[in-house]
N, C-alpha and C positions, 0 to 999 in steps of 0.2 A: 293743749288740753288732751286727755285721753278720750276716746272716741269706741265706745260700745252699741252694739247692735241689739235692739227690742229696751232689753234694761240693764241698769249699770247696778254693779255688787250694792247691797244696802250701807255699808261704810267709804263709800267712795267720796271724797272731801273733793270737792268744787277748783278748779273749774274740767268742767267735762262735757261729755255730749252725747244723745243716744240716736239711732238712726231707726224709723220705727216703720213698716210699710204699712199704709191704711186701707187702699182699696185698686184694685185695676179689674177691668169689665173691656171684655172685647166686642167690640163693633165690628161686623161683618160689613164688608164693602159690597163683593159681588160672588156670589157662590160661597162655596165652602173657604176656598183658598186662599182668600185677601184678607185679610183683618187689619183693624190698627186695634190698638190695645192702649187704653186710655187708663191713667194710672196717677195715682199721688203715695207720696213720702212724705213723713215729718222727722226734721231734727230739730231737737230739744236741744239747746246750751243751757247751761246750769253755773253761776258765778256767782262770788260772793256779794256782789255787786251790781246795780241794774245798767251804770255804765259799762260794767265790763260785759256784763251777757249780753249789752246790745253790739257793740264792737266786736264779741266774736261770733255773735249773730249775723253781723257784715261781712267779717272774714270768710263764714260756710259758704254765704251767697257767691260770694266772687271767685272763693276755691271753684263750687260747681259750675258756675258757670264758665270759667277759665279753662276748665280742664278738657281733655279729650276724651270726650266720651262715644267717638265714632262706633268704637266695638262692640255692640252688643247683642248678646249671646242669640242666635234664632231672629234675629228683625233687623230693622234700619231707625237709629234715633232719628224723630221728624221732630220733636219739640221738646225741650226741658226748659224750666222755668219756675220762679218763687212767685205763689200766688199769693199769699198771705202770711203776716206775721203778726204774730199778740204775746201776750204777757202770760202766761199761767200761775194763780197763787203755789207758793209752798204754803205748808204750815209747819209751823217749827213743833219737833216729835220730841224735842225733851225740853226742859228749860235753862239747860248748858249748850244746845244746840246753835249751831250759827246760821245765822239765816241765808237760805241760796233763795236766788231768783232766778226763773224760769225764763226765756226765750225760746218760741217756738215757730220753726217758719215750715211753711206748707209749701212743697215744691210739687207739679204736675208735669206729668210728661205723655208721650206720643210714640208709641214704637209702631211700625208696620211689620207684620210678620208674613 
């Protein structure tokens, strides 16, 4: 599937997937100079099908969590993980339209900076 960041083109035909960041807030440990940085992500899969958008809702989960993600940019990953997952309606935008269904999982993580 093709894999866009924030939002994908308005004609983009399923199956696909946006990567969307929702919130990070830093926690000061001691003084100015410790933080961790507490943060979530959403990817949205988008398929024609609710079996296929769960499947490759499974696939994201296990890309991320498989992958190497030691690097990162300014800190030290201390935690990544999928906290949550649901359904989000579409509604179909014309009546030729094919229906996609939504898969959305909510991933959190932990940098020390």
């Amino acid at each position: 599937p093709k894999l866009f960041h924030d939002s994908a083109p308005e004609a983009t035909r399923p199956p696909y997937a946006v990567v969307v960041g929702v919130a990070e807030i830093a926690e000061w440990q001691s003084g100015e100079s410790d933080r961790i940085d507490l943060g979530m992500f959403q990817v949205s899969v988008f398929a024609g099908t609710k079996p296929h958008a769960r499947t490759l809702g499974k696939l994201v989960i296990s890309a991320i969590r498989d992958a190497d993600l030691s690097p990162v940019s300014g800190g030290t990953l201390l935690e990544l993980r999928h906290s949550r997952v649901s359904w989000q309606p579409q509604e179909s935008t014309a009546p030729d339209s094919p229906v996609v269904h939504q898969r959305v999982i909510e991933f959190t993580y932990r940098i020390q900076r």
